[in-house]
C-alpha positions, 0 to 999 in steps of 0.5 A: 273331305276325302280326295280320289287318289289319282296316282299309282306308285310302283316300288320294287327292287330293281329288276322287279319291272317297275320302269317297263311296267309303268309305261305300259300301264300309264298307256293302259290307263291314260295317264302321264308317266313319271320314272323317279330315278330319271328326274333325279338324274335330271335334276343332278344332271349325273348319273345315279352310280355317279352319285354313289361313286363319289358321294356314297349310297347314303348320298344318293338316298338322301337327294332321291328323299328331296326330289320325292318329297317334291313330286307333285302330280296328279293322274300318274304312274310313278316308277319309282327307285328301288331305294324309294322305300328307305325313306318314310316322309317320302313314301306318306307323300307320295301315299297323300295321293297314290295307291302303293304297287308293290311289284314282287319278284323273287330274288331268283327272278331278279337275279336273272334280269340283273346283270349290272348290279354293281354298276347300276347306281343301287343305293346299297352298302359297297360290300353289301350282296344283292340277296342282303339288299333284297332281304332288308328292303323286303319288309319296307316294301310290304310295310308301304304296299297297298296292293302287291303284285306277284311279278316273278313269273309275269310278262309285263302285260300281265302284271299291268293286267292284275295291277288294274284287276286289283284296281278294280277290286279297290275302288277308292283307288281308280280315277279312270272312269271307263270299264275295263274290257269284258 
């Protein structure tokens, strides 16, 4: 017996518009709303580049697998970390019940929207530059992505708009039960 997927997880690097676009979508499609890097903090009751300051990036890789191997919800967005994708029993537990929103945005783009890289709390190498880390995390991201989402050039809404016209397109992924808008 195969179960609808009721979740929709957002992965990207940071910059790609993984948290904004998730509340925007999870208001579009009625559904709650998880940010994955939030509960981590939460739980560790510190921030992500604390965790990275004193424990190093591999740290903040392993407690961010523990808490998504936790996650179980069902009718979610769930914005994830960008270092989500490192983590292959994460990402087939989040899989078991979620379409994979790959939002893609070009390192230009991202390099404009992110001005905080080394203070950001980036589970990253310390001498590791931001093109490295988009260069390595970009074939894990295609690896887990069941849609892929062009983001580079979007305004959030529209990225919202094509996630859910992709949606559409791949119906054993929907839950909601309603018509999109003609």
């Amino acid at each position: 017996m195969s179960k609808e997927k009721s979740n929709i997880i957002l992965i990207g690097m940071p910059g790609s518009g993984k948290s904004t676009v998730g509340v925007i979508l999870a208001k579009m499609l009625a559904k709650r709303y998880l940010d994955t890097d939030i509960l981590i903090q939460n739980i560790e009751k510190r921030s992500l580049q604390d965790i990275v300051d004193k424990e190093g990036h591999m740290a903040l890789r392993e407690i961010e697998q523990r808490v998504l191997l936790g996650v179980h919800c069902r009718n979610h967005i769930v914005s994830t970390g960008g270092s989500a994708a490192y983590s292959e029993p994460a990402m087939m537990h989040l899989k078991r019940d979620g379409i994979i929103v790959f939002l893609d945005a070009d390192l230009p783009a991202l390099e404009q929207r992110i001005h905080n890289y080394q203070t950001r709390g980036l589970a990253k190498r310390p001498e590791q530059s931001f093109q490295d880390l988009f260069n390595e995390r970009l074939a894990l991201y295609e690896k887990y992505a069941d849609i892929t989402v062009e983001s580079s050039t979007l305004t959030q809404d529209q990225v919202c708009d094509a996630i859910v016209d992709r949606l559409w397109i791949n119906p054993p992924y929907v839950s909601c039960k309603t018509q999109p808008a003609a």
